[in-house]
N, CA, C and O atoms as a printed pandas DataFrame, in Angstrom:
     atom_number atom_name residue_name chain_id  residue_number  x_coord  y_coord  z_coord
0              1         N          UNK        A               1   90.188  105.318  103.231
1              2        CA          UNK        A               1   89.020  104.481  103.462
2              3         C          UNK        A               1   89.059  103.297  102.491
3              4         O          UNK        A               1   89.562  103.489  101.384
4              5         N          UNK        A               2   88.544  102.024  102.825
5              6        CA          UNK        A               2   88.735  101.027  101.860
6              7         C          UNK        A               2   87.171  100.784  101.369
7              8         O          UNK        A               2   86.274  100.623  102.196
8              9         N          UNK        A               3   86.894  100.772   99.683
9             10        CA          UNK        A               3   85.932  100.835   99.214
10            11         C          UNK        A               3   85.868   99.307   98.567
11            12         O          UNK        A               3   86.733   98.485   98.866
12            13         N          UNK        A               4   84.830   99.000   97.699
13            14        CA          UNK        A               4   84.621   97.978   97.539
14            15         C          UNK        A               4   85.300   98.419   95.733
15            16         O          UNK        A               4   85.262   99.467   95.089
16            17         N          UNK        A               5   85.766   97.298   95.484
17            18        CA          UNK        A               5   87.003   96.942   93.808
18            19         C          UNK        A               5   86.112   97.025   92.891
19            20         O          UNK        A               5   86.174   97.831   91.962
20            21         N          UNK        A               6   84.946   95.969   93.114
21            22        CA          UNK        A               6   83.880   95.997   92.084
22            23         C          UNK        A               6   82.843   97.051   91.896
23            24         O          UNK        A               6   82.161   97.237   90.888
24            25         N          UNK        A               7   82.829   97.711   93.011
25            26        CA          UNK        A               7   81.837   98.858   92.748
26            27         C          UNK        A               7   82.442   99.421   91.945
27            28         O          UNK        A               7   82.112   99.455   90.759
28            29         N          UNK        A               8   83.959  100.259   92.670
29            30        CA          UNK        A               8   84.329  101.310   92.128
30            31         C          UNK        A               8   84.400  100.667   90.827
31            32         O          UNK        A               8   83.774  101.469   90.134
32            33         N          UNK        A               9   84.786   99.678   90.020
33            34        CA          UNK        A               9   85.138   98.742   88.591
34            35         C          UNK        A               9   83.880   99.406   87.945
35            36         O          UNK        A               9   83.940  100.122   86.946
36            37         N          UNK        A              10   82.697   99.083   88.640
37            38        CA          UNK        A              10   81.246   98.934   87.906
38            39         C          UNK        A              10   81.015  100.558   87.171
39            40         O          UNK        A              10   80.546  100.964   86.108
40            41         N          UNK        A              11   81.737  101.298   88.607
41            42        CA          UNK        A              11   81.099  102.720   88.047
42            43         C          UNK        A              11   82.200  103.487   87.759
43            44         O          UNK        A              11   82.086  104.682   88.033
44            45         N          UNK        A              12   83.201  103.131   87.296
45            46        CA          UNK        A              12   83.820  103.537   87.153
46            47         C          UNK        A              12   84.096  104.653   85.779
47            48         O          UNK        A              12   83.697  104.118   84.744
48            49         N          UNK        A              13   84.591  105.852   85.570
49            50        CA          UNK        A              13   84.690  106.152   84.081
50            51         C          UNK        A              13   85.313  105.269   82.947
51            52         O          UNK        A              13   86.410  104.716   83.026
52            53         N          UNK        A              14   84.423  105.213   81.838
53            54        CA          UNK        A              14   84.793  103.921   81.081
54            55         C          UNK        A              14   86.692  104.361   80.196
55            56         O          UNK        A              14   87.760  103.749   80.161
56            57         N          UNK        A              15   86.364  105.276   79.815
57            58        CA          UNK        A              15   87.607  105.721   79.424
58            59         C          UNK        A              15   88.771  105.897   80.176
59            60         O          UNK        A              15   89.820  106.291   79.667
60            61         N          UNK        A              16   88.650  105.642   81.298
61            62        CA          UNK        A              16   89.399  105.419   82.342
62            63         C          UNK        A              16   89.623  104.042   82.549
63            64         O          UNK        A              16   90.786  103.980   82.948
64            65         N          UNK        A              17   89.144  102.888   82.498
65            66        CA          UNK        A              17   89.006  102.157   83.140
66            67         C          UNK        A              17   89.611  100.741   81.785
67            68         O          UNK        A              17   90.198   99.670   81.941
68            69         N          UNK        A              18   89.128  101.414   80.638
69            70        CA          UNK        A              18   89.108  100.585   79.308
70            71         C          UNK        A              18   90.444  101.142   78.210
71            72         O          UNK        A              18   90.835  100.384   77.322
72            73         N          UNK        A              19   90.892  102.150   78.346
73            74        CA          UNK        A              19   91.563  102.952   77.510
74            75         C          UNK        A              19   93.252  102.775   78.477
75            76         O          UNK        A              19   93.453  102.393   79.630
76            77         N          UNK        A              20   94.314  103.289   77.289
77            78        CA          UNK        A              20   95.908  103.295   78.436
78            79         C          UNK        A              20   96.158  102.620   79.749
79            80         O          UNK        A              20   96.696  103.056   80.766
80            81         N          UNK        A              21   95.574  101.310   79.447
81            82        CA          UNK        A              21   96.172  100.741   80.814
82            83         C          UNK        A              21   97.565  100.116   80.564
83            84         O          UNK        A              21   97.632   99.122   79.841
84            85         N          UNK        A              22   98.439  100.527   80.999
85            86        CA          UNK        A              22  100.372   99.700   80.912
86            87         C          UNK        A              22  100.424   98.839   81.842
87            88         O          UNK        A              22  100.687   98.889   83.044
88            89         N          UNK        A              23   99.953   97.535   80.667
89            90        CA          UNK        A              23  100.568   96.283   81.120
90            91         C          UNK        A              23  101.200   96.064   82.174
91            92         O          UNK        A              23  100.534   95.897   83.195
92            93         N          UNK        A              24  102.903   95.989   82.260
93            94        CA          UNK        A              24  103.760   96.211   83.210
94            95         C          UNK        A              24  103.111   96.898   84.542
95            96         O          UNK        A              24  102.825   96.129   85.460
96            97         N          UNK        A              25  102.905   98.040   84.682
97            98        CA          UNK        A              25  102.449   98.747   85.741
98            99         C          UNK        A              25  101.279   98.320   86.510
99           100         O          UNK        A              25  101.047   98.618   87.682
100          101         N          UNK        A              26  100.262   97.284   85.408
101          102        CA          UNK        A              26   99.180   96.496   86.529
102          103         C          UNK        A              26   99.895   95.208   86.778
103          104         O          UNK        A              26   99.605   94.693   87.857
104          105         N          UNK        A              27  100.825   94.516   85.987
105          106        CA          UNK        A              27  101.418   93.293   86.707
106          107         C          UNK        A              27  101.905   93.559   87.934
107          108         O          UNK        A              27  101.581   92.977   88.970
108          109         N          UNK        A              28  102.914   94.698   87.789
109          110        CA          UNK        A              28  103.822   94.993   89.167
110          111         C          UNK        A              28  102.971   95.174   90.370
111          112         O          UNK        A              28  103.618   95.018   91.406
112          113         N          UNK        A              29  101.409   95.526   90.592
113          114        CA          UNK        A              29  100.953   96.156   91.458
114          115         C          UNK        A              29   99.740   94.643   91.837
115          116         O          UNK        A              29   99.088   94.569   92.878
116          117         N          UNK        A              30   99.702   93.538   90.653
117          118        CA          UNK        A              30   99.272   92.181   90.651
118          119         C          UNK        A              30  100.108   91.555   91.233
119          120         O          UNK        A              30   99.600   90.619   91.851
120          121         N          UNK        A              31  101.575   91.648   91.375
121          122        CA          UNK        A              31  102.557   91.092   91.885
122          123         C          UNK        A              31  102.860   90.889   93.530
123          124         O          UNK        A              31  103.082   89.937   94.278
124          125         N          UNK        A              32  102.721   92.518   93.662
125          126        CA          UNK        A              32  102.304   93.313   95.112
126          127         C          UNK        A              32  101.459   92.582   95.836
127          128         O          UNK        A              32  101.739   92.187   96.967
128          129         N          UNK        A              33   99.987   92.261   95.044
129          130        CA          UNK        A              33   99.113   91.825   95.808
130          131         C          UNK        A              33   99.207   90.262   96.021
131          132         O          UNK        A              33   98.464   89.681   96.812
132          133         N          UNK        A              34  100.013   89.721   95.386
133          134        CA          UNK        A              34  100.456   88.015   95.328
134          135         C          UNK        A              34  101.391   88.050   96.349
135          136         O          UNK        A              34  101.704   86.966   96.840
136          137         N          UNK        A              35  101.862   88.975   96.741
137          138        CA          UNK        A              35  102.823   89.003   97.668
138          139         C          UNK        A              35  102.350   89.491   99.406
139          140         O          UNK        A              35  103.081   89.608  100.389
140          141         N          UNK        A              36  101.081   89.666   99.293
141          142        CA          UNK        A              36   99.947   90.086  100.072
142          143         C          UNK        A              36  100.666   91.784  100.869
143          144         O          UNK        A              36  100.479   92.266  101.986
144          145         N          UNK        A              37  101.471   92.264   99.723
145          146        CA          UNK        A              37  101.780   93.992  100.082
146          147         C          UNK        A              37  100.479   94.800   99.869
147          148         O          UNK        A              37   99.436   94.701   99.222
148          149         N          UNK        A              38  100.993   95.542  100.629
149          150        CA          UNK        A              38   99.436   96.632  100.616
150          151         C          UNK        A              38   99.679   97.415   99.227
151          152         O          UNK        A              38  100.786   97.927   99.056
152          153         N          UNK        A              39   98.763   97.522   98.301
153          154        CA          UNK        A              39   98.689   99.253   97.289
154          155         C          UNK        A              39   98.714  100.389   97.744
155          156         O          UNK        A              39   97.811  100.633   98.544
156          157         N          UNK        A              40   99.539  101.320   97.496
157          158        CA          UNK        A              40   99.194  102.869   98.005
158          159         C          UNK        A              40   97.485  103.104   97.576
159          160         O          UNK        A              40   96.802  102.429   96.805
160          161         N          UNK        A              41   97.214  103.967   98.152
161          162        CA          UNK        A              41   96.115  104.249   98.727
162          163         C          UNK        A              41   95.806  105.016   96.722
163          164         O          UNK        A              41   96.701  105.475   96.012
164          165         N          UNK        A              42   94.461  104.904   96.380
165          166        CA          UNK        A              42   94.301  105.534   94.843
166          167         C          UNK        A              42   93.567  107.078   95.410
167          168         O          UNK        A              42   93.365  107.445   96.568
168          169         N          UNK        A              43   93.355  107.591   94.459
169          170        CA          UNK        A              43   92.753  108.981   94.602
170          171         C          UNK        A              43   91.011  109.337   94.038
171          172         O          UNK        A              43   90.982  109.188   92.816
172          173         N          UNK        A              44   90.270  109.557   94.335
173          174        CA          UNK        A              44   88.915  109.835   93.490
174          175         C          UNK        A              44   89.105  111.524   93.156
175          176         O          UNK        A              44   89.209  112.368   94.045
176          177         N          UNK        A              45   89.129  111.858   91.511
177          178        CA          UNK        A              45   88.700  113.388   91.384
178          179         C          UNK        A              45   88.002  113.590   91.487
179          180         O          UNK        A              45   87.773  114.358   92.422
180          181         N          UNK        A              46   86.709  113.042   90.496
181          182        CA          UNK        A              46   85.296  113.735   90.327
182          183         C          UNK        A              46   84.425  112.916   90.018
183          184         O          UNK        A              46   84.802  111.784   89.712
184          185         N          UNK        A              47   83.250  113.178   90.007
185          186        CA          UNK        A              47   81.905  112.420   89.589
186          187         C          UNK        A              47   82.098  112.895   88.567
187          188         O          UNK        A              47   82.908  113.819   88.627
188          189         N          UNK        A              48   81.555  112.602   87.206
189          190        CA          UNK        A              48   81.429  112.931   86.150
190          191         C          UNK        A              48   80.314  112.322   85.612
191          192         O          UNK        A              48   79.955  111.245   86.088
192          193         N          UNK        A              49   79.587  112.926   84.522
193          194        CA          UNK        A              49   78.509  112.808   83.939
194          195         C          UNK        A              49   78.934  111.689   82.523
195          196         O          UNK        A              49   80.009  112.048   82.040
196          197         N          UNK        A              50   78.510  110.824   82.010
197          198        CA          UNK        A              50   79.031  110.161   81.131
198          199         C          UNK        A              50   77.929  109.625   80.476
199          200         O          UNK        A              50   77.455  108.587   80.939
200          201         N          UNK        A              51   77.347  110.208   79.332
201          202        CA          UNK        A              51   76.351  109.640   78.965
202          203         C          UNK        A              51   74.846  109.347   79.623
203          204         O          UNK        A              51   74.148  108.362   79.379
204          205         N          UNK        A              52   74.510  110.491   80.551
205          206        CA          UNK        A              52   73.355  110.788   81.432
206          207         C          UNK        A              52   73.817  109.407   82.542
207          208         O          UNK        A              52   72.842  108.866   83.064
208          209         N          UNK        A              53   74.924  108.941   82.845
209          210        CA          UNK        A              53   75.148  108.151   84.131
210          211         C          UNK        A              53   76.401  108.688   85.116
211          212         O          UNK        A              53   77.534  108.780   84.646
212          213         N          UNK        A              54   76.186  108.953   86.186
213          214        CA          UNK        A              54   76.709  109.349   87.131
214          215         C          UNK        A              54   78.390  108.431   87.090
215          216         O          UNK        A              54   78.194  107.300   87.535
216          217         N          UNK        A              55   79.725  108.610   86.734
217          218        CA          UNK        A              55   80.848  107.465   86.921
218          219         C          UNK        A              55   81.562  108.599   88.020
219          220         O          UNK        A              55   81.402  109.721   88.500
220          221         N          UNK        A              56   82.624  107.204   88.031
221          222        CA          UNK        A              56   83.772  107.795   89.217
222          223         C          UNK        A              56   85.111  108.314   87.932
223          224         O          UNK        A              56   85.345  108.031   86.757
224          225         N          UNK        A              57   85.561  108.960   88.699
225          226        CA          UNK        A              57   87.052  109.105   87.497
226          227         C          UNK        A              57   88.037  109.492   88.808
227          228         O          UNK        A              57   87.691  110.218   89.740
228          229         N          UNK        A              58   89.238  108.887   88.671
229          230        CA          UNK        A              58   89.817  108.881   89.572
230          231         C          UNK        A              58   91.255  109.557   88.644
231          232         O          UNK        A              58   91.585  109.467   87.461
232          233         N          UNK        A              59   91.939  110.327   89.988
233          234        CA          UNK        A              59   92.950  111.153   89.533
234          235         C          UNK        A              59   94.433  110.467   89.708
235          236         O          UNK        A              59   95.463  111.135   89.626
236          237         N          UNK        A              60   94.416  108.997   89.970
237          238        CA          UNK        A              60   95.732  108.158   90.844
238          239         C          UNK        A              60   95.016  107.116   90.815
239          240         O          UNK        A              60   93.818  106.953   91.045
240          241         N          UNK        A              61   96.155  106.130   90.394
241          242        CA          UNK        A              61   95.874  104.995   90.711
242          243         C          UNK        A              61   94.785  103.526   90.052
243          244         O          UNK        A              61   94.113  102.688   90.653
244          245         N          UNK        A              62   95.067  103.784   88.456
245          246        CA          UNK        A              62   93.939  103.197   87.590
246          247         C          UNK        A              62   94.954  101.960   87.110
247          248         O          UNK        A              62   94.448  101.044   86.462
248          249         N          UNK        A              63   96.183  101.928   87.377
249          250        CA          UNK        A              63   96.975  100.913   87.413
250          251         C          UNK        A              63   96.398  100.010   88.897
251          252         O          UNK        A              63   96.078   98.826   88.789
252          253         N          UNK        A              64   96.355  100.427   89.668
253          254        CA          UNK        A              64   96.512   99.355   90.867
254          255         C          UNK        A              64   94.786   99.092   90.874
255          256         O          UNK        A              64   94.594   97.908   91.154
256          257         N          UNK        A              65   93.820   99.639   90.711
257          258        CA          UNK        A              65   92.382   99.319   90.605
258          259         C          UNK        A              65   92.323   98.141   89.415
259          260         O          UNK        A              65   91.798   97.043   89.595
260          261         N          UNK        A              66   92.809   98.468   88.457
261          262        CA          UNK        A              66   93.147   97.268   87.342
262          263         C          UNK        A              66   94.000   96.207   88.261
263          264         O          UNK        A              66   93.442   95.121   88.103
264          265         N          UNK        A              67   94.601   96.126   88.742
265          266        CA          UNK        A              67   95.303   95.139   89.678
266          267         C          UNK        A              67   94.528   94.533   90.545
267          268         O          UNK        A              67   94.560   93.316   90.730
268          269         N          UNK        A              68   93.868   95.228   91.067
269          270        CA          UNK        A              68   92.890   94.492   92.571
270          271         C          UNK        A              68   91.979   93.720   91.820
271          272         O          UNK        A              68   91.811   92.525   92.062
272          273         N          UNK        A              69   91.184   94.517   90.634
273          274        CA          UNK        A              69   89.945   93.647   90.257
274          275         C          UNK        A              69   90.795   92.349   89.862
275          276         O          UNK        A              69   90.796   91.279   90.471
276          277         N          UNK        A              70   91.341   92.597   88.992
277          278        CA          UNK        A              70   91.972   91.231   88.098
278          279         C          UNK        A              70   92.548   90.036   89.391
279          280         O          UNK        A              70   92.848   88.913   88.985
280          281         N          UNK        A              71   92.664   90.304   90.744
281          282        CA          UNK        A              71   93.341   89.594   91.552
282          283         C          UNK        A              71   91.623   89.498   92.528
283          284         O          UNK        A              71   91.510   88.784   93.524
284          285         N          UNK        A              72   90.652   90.213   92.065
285          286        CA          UNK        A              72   89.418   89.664   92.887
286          287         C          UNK        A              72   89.596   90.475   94.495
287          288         O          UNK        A              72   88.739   90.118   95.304
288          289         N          UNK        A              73   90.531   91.427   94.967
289          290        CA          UNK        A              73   90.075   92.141   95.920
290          291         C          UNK        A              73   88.973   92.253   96.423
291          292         O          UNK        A              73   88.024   91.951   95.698
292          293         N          UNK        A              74   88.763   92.593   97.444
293          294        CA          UNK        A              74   87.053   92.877   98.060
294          295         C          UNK        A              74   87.385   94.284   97.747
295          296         O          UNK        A              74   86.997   94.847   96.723
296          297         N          UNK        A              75   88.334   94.998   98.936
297          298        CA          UNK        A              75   88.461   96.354   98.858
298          299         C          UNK        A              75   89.855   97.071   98.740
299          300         O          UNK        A              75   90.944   96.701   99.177
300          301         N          UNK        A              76   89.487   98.311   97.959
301          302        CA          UNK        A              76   91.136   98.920   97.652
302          303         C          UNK        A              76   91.122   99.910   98.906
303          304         O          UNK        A              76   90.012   99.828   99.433
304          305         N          UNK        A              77   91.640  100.481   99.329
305          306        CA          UNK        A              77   92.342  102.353   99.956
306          307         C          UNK        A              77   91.993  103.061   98.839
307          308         O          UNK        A              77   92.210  102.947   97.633
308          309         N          UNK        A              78   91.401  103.813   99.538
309          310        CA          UNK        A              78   90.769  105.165   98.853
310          311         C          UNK        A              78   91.170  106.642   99.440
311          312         O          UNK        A              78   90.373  106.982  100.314
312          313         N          UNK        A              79   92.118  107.533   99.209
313          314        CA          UNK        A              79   92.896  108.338   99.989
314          315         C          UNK        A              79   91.037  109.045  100.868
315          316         O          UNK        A              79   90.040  108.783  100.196
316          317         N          UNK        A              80   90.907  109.477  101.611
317          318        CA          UNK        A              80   90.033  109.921  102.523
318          319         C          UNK        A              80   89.615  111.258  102.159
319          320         O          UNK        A              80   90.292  112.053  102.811
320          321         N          UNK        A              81   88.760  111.875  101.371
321          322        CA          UNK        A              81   88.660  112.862  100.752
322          323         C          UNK        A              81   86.702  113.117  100.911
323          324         O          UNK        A              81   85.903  112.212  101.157
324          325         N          UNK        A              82   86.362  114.577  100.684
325          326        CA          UNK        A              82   85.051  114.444  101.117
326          327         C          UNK        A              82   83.954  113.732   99.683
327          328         O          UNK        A              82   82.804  113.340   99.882
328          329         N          UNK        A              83   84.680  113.703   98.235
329          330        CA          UNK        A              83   84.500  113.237   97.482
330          331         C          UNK        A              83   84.564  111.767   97.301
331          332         O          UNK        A              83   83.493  111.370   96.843
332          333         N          UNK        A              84   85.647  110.556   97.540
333          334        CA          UNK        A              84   85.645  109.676   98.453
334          335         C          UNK        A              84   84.555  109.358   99.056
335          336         O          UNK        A              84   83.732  108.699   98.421
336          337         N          UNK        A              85   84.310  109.689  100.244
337          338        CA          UNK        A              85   83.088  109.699  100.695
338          339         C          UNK        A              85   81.970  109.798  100.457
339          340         O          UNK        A              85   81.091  109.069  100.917
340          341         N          UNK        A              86   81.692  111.431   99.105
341          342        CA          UNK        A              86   80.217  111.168   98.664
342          343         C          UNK        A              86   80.903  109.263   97.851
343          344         O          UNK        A              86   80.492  108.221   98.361
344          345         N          UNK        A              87   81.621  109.243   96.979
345          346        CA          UNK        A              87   81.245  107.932   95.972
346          347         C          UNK        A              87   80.779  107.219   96.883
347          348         O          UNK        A              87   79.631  106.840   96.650
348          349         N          UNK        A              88   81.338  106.786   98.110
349          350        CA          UNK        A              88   80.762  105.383   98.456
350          351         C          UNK        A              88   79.141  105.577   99.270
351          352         O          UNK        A              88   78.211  104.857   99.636
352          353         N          UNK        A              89   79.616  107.418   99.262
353          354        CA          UNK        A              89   77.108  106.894   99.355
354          355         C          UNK        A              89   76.475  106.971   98.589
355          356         O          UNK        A              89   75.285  106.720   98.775
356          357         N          UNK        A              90   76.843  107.273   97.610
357          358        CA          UNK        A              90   76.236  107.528   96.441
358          359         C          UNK        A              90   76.124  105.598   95.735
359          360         O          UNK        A              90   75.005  105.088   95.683
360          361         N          UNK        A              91   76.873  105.104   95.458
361          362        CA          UNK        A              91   77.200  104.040   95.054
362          363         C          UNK        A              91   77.245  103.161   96.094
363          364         O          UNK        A              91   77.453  101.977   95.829
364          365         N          UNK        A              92   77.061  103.570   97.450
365          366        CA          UNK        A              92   77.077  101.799   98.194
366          367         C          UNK        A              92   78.268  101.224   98.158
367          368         O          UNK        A              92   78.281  100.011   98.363
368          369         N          UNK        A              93   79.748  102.015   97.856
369          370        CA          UNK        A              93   81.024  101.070   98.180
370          371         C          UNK        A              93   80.966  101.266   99.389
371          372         O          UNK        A              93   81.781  100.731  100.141
């Protein structure tokens, strides 16, 4: 399913999102998208609780979400999962 970049960005787990990102591995997937190739599809694990706020934490794919935002995507692939699904009603992606 394709969700919206900035949502998932907004709610995303911060330690996920701010922490070990490899350089290289978001250029290559920035590169991809300059090249208008599709990203493999990312993964959502769990909702998680983070400081009494509901985030996403995703189990795949925090290289290429760092890629889309930084390139302004509307929407990434989101592998199709029933979790997937709650995020984007829960959050409006």
């Amino acid at each position: 399913i394709a969700l919206s970049v900035q949502g998932l960005w907004d709610n995303w787990q911060r330690s996920q999102r701010d922490n070990n990102i490899h350089e290289p591995a978001v250029q290559h997937y920035v590169n991809m998208l300059i090249l208008n190739q599709p990203l493999p599809a990312i993964a959502i694990e769990k909702l998680v609780d983070e400081g009494g706020m509901i985030r996403i934490r995703t189990a795949d794919g925090r290289h290429r979400l760092t890629a889309a935002h930084r390139q302004n995507q509307a929407t990434i692939d989101v592998l199709d999962t029933e979790i997937a699904r709650s995020a984007r009603e829960i959050f409006n992606l």
